[in-house]
MARVO-623915 format. One line per 8 residues: their letters; for each residue z, y, x of C-alpha. Coordinates in steps of 0.2 Angstrom, whole numbers, plus 2048, in hexadecimal, padded with zeros to 3 digits. Layout:
N
A) Z/Y/X  ...
***
This chain:
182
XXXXXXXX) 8DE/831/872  8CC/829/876  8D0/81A/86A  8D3/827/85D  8C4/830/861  8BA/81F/861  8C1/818/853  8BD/82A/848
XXXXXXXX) 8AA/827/84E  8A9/816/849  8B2/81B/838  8A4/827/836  897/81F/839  89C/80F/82F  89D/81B/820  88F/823/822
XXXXXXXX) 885/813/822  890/80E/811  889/81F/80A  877/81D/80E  87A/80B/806  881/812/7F5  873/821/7F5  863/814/7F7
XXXXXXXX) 85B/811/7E9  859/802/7E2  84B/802/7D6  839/809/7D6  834/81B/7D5  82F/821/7C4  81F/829/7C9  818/82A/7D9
XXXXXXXX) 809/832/7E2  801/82F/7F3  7F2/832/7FF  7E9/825/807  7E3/82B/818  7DB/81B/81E  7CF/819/80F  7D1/82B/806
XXXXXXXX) 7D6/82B/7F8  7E7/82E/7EC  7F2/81F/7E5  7FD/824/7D4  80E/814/7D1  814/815/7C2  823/80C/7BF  824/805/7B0
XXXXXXXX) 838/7F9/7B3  846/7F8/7C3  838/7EF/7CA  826/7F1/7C2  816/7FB/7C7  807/7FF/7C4  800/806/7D4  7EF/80F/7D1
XXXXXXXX) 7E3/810/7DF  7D3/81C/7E2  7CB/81F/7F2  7BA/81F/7FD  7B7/811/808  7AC/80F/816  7A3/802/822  798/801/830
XXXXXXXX) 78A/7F4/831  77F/7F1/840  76D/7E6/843  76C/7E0/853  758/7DB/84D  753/7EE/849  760/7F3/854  765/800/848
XXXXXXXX) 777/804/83E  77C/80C/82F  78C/812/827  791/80E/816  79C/816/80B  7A2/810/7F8  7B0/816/7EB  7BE/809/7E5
XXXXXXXX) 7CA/806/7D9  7D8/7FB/7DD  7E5/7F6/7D0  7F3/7EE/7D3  804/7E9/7C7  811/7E6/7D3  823/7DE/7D3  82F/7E4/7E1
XXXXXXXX) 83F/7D6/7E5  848/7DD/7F6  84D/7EF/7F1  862/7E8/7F0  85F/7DE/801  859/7EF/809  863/7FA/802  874/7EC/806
XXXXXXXX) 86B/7EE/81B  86C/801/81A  859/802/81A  84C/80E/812  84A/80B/800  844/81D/7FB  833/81C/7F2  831/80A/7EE
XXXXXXXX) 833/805/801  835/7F4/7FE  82B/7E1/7FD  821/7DE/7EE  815/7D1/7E6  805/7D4/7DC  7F7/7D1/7D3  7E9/7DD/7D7
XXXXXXXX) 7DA/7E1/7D1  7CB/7E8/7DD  7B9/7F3/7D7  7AD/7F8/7E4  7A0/802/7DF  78D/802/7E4  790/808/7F7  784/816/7FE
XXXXXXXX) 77D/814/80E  777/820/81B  768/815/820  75E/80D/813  756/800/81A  768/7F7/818  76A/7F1/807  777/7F7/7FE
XXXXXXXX) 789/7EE/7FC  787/7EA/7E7  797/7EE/7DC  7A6/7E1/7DC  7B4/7DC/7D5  7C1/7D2/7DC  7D3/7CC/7D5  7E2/7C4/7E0
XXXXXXXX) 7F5/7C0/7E1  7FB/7CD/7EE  80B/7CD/7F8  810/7DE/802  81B/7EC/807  81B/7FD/807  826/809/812  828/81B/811
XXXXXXXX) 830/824/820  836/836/824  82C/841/81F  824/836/813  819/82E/81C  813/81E/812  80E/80D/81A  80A/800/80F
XXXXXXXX) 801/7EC/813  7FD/7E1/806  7F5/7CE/809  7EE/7C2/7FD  7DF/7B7/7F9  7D3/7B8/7E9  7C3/7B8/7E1  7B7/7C4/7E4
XXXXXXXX) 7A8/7C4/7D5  798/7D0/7D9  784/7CE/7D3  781/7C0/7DF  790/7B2/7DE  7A2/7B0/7DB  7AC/7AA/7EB  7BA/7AA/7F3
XXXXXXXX) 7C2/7BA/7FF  7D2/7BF/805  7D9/7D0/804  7E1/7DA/812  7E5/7EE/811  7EF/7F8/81B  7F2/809/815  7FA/819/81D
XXXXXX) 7FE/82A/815  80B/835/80B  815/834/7FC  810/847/7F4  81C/84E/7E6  831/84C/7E6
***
């Protein structure tokens, strides 16, 4: 009667993990919506193939600076737009493992493109941080959870262009928030 009883768990189990396989979805969201809680601001990704976005990026950074010579601080604040057309590749392989696809909750490569703005300063003896622009390949992921709780990282390296010179720069970003809409 146990082996019956074990074998009618196991049987269950194993068909619920071939169910949540068959259910995950294996291409981008047509339109998605989030908010960035790290850097606020909203993100619209718009998907344009099975495997194609445009993900849309506006938010409010900030920084902290300090002169150890004045021995004073300020805090700096500047708006950006980052633009990004992406190309997800593992959605199958995830999906095959049983793992969270929903909401383009998978690995993707990019090429981005970067605009800070003129940043405002709360102390202006600093100079303030001038506009740039800054372009790179990109490679990430991006996970949304119960809930709908988004994580995303994306690394590359690029050229960042501003008043003063061209040059090189590498790109990090870690962002957390939440899908908003269906």
């Amino acid at each position: 009667m146990r082996k019956n009883y074990l074998f009618l768990f196991l049987s269950l189990l194993s068909m619920n993990h071939l169910l949540a396989q068959e259910d995950a979805p294996t291409t981008v969201v047509k339109n998605q919506f989030k908010i960035n809680m790290l850097y606020p601001g909203f993100v619209y990704e718009h998907g344009f193939s099975d495997k194609n976005t445009l993900y849309s990026e506006v938010n409010f950074g900030f920084g902290y600076r300090h002169n150890s010579f004045y021995d004073e601080s300020t805090v700096y604040f500047f708006p950006s737009v980052n633009e990004q057309f992406r190309h997800y590749y593992n959605f199958e392989k995830r999906a095959a493992k049983g793992k969270r696809t929903a909401y383009n909750s998978a690995n993707f490569v990019a090429l981005g493109a970067y605009y800070n703005f003129k940043s405002i300063a709360t102390n202006k003896k600093y100079g303030e941080y001038s506009p740039s622009f800054t372009i790179a390949p990109l490679w990430g992921f991006q996970r949304t959870y119960k809930r709908k709780f988004n994580l995303e990282v994306h690394l590359g390296a690029g050229i960042n262009v501003d008043k003063f010179d061209t040059e090189f720069t590498v790109i990090g970003n870690l962002t957390l928030g939440w899908v908003i809409g269906k």
